[in-house]
C-alpha positions in Angstrom: -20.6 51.8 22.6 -20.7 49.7 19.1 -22.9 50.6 16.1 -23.3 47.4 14.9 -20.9 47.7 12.4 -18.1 45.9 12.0 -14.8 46.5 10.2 -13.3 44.7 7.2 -9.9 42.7 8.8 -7.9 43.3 5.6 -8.8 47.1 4.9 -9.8 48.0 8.1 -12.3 50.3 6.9 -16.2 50.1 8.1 -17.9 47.3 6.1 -20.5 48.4 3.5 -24.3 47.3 4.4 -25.6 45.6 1.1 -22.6 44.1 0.0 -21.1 41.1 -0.2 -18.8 39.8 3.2 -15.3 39.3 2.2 -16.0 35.8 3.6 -18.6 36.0 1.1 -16.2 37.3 -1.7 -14.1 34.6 -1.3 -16.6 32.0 -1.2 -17.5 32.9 -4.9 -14.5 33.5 -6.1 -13.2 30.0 -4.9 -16.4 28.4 -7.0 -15.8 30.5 -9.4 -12.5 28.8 -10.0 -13.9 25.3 -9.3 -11.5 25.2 -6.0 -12.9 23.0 -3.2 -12.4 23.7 0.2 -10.2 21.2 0.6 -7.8 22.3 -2.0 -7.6 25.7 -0.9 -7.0 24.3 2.7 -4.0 22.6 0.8 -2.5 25.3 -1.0 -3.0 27.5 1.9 -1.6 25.0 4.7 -4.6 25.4 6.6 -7.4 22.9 8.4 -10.6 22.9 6.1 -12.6 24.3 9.1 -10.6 27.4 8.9 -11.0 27.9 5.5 -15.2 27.0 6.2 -14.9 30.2 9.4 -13.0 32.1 7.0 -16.0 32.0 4.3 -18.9 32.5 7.0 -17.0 35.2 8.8 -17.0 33.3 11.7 -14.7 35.5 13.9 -15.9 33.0 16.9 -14.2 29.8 15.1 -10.7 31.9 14.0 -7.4 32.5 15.8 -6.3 35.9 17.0 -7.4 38.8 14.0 -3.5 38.9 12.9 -3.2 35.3 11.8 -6.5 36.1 10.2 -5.7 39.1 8.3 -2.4 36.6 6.4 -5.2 34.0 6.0 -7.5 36.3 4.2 -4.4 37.9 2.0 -3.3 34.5 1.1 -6.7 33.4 0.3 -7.5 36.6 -1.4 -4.5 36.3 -3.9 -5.5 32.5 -4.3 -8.6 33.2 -5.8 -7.3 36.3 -7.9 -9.2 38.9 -5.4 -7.2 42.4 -4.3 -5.9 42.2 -0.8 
């Protein structure tokens, strides 16, 4: 039976209700450094679209979770965020 909640693919641990998505994290954090998406695609060797699904959390549009969980490091440490 699910709860509803979801966990985070980097920790693993239960996602927080009222804060930020890690998609959402990373979203900012990428502005925040004036990166486009197309740059971190780039740096990242990844299709823009990925890097778009990464930032809406768009499980639906991403590859198996353990290609997703290097994505998310990768991007994480990109942008200056803890993995």
């Amino acid at each position: 039976m699910s709860t509803g909640q979801e966990n985070d693919p980097v920790s693993g641990r239960p996602d927080s209700s009222g804060t930020a998505s890690i998609g959402q994290r990373l979203a900012r954090a990428r502005e925040a450094r004036k990166l486009s998406i197309e740059k971190v695609a780039d740096t990242l060797h990844l299709d823009a679209r990925t890097v778009e699904a990464l930032e809406r959390d768009d499980r639906a549009a991403l590859p198996s979770p353990i290609f997703v969980k290097g994505y998310l490091r990768g991007y994480a440490a990109l942008v200056g965020l803890p993995a």
